[in-house]
ZADREN-559432 format. One record per atom (N, C-alpha, C, CB): residue number from 1; x, z, y; atom name. Coordinates in steps of 0.2 Angstrom, whole numbers. Atoms other than C-alpha are relative to their C-alpha. Glycine has a CB too. Layout:
# residues N
balo pos NUM x X z Z y Y site CA .
...
//
This chain:
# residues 99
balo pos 1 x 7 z -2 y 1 site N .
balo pos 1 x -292 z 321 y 249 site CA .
balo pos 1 x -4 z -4 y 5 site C .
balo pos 1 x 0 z 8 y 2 site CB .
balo pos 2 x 6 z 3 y -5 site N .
balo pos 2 x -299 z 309 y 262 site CA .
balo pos 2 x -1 z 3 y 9 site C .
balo pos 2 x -6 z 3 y -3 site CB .
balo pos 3 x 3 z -3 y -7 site N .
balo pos 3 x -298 z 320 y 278 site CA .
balo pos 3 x 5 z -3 y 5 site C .
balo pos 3 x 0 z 10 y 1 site CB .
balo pos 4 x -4 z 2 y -5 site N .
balo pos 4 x -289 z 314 y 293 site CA .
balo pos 4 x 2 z 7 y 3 site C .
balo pos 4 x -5 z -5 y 6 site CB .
balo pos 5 x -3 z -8 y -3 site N .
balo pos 5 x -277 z 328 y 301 site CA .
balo pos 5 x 3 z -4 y 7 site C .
balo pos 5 x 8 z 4 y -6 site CB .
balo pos 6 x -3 z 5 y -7 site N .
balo pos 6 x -274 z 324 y 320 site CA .
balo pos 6 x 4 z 8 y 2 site C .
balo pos 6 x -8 z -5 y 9 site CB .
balo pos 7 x -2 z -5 y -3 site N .
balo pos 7 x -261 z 336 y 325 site CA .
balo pos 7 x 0 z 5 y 6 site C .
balo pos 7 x 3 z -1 y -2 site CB .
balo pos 8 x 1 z -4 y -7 site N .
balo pos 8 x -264 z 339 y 341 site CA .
balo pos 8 x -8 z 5 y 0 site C .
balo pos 8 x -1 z -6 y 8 site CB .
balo pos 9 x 5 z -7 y 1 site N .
balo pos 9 x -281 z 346 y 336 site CA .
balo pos 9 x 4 z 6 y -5 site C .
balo pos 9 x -7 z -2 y -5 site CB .
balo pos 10 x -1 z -3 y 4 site N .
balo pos 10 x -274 z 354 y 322 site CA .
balo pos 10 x 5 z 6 y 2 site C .
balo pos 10 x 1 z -4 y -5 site CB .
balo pos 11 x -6 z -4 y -6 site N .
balo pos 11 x -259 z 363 y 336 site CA .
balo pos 11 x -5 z 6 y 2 site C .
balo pos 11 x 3 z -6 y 8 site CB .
balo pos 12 x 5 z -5 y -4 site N .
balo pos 12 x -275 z 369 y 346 site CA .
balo pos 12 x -3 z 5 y -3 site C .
balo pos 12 x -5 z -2 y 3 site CB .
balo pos 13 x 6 z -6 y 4 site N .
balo pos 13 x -285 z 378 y 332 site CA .
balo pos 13 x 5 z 3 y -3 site C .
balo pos 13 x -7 z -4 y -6 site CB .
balo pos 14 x -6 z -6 y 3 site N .
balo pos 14 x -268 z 386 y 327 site CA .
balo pos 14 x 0 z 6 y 5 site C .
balo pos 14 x 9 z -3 y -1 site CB .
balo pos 15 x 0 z -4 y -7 site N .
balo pos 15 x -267 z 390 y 346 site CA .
balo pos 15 x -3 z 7 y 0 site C .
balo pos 15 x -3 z -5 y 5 site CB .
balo pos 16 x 3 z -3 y -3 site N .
balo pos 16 x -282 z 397 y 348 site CA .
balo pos 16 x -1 z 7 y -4 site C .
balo pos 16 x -5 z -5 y 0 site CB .
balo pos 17 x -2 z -7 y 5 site N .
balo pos 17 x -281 z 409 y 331 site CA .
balo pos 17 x 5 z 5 y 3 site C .
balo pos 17 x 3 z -3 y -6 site CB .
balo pos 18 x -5 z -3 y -5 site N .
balo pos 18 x -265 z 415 y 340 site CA .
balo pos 18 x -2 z 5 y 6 site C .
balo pos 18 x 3 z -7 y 2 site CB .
balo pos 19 x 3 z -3 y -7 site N .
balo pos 19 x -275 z 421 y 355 site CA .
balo pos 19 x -6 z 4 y -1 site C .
balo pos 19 x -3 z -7 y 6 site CB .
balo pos 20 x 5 z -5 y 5 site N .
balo pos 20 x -287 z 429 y 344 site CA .
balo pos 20 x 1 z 5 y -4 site C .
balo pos 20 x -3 z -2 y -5 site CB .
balo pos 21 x -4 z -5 y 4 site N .
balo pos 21 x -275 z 439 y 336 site CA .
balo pos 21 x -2 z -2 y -5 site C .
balo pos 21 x -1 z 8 y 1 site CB .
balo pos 22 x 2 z 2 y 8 site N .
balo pos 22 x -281 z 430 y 318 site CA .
balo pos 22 x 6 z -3 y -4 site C .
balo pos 22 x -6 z -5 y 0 site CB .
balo pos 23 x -6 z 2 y 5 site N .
balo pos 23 x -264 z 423 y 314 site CA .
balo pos 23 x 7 z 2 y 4 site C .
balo pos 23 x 0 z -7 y -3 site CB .
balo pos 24 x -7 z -2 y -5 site N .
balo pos 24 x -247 z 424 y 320 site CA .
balo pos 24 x 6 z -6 y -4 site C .
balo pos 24 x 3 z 10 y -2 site CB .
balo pos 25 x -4 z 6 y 1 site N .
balo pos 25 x -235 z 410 y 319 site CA .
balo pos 25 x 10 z 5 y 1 site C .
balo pos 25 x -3 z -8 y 9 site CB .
balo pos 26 x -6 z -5 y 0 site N .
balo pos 26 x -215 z 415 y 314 site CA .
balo pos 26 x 5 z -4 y -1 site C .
balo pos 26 x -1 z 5 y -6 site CB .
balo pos 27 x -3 z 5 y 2 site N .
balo pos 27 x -202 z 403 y 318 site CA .
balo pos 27 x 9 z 4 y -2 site C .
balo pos 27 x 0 z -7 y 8 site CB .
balo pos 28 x -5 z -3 y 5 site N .
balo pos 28 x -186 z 404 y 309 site CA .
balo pos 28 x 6 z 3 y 5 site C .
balo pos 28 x 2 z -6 y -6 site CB .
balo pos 29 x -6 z -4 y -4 site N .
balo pos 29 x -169 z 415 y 315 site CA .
balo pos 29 x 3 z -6 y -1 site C .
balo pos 29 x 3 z 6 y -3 site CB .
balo pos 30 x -2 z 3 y -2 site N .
balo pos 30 x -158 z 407 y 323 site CA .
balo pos 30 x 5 z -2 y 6 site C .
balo pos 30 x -3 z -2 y -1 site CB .
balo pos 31 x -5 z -2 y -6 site N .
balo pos 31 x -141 z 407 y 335 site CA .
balo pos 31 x 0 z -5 y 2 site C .
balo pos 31 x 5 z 2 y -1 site CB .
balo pos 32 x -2 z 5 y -3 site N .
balo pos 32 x -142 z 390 y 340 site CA .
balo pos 32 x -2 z 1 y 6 site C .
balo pos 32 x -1 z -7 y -2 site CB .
balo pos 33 x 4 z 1 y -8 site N .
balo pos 33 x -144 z 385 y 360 site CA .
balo pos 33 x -5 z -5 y 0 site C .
balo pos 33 x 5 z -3 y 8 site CB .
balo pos 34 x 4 z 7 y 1 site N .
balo pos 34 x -153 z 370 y 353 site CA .
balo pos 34 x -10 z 4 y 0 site C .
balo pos 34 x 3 z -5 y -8 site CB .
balo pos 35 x 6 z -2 y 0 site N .
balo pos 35 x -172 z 373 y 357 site CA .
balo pos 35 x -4 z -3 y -7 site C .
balo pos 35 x -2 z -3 y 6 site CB .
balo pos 36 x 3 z 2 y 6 site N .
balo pos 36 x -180 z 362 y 344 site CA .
balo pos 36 x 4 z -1 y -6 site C .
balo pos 36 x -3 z -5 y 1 site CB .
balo pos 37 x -1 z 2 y 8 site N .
balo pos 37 x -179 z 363 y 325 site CA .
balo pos 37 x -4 z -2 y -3 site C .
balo pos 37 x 3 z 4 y -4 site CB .
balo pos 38 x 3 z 3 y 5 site N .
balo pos 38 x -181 z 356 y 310 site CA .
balo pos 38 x -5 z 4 y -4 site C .
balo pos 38 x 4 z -3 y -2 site CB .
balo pos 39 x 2 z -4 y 5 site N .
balo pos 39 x -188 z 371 y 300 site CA .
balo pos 39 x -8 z 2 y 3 site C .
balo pos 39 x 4 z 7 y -2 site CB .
balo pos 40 x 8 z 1 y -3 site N .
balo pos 40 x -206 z 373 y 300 site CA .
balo pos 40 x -1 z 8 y -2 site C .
balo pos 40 x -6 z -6 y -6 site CB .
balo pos 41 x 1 z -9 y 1 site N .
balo pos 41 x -212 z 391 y 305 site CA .
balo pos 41 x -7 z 0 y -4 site C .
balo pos 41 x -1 z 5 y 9 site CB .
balo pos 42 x 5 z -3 y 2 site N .
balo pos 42 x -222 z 402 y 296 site CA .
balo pos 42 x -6 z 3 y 3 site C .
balo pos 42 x 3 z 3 y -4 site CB .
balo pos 43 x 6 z -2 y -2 site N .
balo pos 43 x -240 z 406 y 298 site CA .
balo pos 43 x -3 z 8 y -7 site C .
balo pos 43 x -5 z -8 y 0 site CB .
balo pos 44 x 5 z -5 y 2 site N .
balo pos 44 x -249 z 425 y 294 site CA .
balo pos 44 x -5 z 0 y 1 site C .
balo pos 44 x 1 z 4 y 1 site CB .
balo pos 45 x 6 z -2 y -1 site N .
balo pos 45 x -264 z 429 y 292 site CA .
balo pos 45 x 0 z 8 y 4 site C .
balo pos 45 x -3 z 0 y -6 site CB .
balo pos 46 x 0 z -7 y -3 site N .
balo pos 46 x -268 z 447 y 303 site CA .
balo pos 46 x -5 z 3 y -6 site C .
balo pos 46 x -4 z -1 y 9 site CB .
balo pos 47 x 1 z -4 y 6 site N .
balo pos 47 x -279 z 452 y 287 site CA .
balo pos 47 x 2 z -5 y -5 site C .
balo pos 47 x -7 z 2 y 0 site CB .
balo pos 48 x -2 z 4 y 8 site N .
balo pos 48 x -273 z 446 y 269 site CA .
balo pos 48 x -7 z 0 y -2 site C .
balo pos 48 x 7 z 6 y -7 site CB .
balo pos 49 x 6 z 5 y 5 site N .
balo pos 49 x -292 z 444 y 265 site CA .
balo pos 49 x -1 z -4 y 4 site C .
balo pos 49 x -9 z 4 y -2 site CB .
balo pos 50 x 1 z 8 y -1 site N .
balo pos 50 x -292 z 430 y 275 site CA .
balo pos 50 x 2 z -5 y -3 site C .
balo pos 50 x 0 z -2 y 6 site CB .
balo pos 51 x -6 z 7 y 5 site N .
balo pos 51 x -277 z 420 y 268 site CA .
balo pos 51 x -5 z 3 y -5 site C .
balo pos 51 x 12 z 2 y -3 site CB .
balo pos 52 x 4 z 0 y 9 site N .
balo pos 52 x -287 z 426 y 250 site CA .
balo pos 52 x -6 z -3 y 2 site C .
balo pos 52 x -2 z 7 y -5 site CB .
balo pos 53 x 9 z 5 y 1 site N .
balo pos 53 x -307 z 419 y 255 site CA .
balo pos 53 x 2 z -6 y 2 site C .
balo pos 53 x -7 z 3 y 5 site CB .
balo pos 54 x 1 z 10 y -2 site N .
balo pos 54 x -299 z 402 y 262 site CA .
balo pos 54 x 4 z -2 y -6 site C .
balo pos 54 x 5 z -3 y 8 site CB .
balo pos 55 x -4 z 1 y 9 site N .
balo pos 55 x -286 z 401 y 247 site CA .
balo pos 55 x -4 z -2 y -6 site C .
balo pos 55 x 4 z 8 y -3 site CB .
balo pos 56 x 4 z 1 y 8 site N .
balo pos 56 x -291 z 392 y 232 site CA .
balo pos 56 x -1 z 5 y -4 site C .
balo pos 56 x 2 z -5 y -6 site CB .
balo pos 57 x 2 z -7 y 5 site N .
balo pos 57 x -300 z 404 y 218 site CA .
balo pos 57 x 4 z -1 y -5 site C .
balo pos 57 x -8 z 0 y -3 site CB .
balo pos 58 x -1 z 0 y 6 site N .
balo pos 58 x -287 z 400 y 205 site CA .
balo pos 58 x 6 z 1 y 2 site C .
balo pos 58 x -3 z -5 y -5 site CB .
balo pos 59 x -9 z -1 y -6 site N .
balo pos 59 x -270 z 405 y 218 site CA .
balo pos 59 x -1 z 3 y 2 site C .
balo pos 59 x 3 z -4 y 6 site CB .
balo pos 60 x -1 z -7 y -1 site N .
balo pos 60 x -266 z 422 y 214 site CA .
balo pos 60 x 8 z 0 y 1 site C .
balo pos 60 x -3 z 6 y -7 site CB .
balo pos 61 x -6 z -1 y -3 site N .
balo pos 61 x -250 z 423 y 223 site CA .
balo pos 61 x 0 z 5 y 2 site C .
balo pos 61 x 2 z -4 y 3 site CB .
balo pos 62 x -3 z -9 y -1 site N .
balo pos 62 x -243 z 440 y 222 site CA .
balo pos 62 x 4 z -1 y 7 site C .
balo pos 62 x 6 z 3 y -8 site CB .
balo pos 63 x -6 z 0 y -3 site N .
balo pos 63 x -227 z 435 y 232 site CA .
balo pos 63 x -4 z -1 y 8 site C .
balo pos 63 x 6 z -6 y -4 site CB .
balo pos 64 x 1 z 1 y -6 site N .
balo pos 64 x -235 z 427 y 247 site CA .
balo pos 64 x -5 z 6 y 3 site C .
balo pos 64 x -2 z -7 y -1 site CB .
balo pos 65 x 4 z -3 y -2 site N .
balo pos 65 x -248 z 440 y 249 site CA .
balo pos 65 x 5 z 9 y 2 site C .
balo pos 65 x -6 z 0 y -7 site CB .
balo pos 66 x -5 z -3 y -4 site N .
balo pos 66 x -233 z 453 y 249 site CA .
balo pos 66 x 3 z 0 y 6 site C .
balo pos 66 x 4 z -1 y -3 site CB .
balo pos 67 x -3 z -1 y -8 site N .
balo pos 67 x -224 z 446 y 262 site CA .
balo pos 67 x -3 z 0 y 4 site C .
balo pos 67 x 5 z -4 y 2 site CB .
balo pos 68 x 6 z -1 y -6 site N .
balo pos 68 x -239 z 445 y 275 site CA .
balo pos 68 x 0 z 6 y 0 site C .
balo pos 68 x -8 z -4 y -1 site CB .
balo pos 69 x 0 z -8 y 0 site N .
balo pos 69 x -240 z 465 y 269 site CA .
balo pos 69 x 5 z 0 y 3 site C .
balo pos 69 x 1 z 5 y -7 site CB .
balo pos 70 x -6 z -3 y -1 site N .
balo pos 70 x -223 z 467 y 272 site CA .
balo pos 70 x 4 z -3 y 10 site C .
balo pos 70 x 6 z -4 y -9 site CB .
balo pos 71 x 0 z 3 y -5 site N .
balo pos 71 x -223 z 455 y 288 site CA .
balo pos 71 x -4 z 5 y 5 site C .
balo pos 71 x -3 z -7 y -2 site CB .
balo pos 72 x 3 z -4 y -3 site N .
balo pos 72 x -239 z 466 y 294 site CA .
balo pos 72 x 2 z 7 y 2 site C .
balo pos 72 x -4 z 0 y -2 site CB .
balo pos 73 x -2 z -5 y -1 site N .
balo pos 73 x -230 z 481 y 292 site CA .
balo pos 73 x 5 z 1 y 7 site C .
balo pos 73 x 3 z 2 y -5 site CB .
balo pos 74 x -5 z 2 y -7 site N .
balo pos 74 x -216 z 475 y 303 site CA .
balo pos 74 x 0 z 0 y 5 site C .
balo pos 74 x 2 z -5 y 0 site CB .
balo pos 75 x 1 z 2 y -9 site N .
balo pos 75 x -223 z 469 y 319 site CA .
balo pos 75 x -6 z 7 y 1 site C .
balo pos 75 x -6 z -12 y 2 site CB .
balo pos 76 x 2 z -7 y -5 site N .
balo pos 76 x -233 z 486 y 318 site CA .
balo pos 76 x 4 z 4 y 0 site C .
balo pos 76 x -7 z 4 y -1 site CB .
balo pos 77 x -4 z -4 y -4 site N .
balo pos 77 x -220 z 495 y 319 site CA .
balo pos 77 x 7 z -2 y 6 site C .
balo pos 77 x 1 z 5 y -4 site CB .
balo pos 78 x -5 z 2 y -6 site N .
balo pos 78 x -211 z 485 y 333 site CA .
balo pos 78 x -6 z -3 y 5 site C .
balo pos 78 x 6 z -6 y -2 site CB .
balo pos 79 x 4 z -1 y -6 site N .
balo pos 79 x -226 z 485 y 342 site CA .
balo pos 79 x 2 z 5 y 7 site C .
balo pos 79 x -6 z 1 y -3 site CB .
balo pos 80 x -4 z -6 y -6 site N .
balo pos 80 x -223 z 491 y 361 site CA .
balo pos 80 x 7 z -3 y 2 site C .
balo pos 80 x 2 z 7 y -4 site CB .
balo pos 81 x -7 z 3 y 1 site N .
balo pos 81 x -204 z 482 y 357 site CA .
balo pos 81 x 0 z -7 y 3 site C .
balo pos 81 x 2 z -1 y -7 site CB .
balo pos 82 x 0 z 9 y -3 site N .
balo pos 82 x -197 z 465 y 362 site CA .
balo pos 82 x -2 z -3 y -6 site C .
balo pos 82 x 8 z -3 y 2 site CB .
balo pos 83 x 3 z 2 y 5 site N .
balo pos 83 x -208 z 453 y 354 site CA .
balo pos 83 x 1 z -6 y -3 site C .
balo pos 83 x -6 z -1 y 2 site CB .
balo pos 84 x -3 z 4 y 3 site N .
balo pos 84 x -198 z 441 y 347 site CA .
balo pos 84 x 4 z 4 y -5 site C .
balo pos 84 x 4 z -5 y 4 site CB .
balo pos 85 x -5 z -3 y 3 site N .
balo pos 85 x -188 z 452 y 338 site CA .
balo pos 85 x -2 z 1 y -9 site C .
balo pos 85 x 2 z 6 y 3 site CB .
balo pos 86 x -1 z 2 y 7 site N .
balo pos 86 x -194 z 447 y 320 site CA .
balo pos 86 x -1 z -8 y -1 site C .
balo pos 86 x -6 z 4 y -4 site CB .
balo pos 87 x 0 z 6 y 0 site N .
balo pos 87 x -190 z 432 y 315 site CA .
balo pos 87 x 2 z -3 y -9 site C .
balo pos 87 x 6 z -3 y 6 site CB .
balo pos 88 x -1 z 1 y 9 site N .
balo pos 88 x -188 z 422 y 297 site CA .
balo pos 88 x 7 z -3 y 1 site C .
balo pos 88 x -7 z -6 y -5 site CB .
balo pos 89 x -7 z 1 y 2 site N .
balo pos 89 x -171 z 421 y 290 site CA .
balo pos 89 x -1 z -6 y -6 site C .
balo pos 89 x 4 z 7 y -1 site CB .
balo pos 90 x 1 z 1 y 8 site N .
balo pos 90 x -168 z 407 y 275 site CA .
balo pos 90 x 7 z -2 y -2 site C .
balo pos 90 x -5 z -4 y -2 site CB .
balo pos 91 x -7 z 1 y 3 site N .
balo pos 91 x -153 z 408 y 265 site CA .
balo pos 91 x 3 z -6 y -4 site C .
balo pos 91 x 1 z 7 y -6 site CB .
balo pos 92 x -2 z 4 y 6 site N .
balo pos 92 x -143 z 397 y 257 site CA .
balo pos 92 x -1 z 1 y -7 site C .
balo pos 92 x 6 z -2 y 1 site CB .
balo pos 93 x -2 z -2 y 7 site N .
balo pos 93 x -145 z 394 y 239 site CA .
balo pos 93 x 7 z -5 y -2 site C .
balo pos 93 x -6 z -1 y -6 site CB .
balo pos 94 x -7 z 4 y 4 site N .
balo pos 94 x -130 z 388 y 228 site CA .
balo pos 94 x 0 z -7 y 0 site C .
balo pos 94 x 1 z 1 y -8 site CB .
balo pos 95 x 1 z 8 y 0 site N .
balo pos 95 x -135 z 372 y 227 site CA .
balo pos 95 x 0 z -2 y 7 site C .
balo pos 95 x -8 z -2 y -3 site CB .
balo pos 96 x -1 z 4 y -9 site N .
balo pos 96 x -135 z 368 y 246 site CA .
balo pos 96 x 7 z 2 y 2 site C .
balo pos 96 x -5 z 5 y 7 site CB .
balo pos 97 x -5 z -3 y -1 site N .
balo pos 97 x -120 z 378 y 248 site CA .
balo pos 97 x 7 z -4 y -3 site C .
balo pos 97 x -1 z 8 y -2 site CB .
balo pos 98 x -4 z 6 y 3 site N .
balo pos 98 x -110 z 363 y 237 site CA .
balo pos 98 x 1 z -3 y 4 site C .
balo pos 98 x -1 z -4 y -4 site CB .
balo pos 99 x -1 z 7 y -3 site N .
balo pos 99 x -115 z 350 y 247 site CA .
balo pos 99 x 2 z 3 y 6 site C .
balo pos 99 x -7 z -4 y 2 site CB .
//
């Protein structure tokens, strides 16, 4: 599209949402001791009409708008709790599970 993406800005304006309660960042489950991975965490929105007024007008995604429901429900009722304790899981499919 033309736009330059410098990621260190683009770290801080995730940051700063974060500190605003306006999103919530969700890195994936995991038993390793290793600190850094490769999977890239997922971002919520704190209201589903925000993911929808920034979202293109013609990207009615049911599914993703689900799981942010089903995501919000979650961390309110483990609010109060330990706050890592929802994390994103992703399964193997058949096809990985060959190799």
């Amino acid at each position: 599209m033309g736009y330059k993406l410098y990621w260190n800005k683009a770290r801080r304006i995730l940051d700063l949402l974060e500190q605003a309660f306006l999103c919530y960042e969700l890195n994936e489950y995991t038993t390793s001791l290793k600190p850094n991975t490769t999977a890239v965490p997922k971002i919520y929105a704190e209201d589903p009409g925000l993911t929808y007024a920034v979202s293109r007008a013609n990207q009615q995604d049911v599914g993703k708008r689900l799981e942010t429901a089903v995501y919000l429900e979650l961390r309110r009722r483990q609010s109060g709790k330990r706050t890592d304790s929802i994390t994103s899981l992703t399964l193997p499919t058949a096809r990985q599970e060959k190799s």
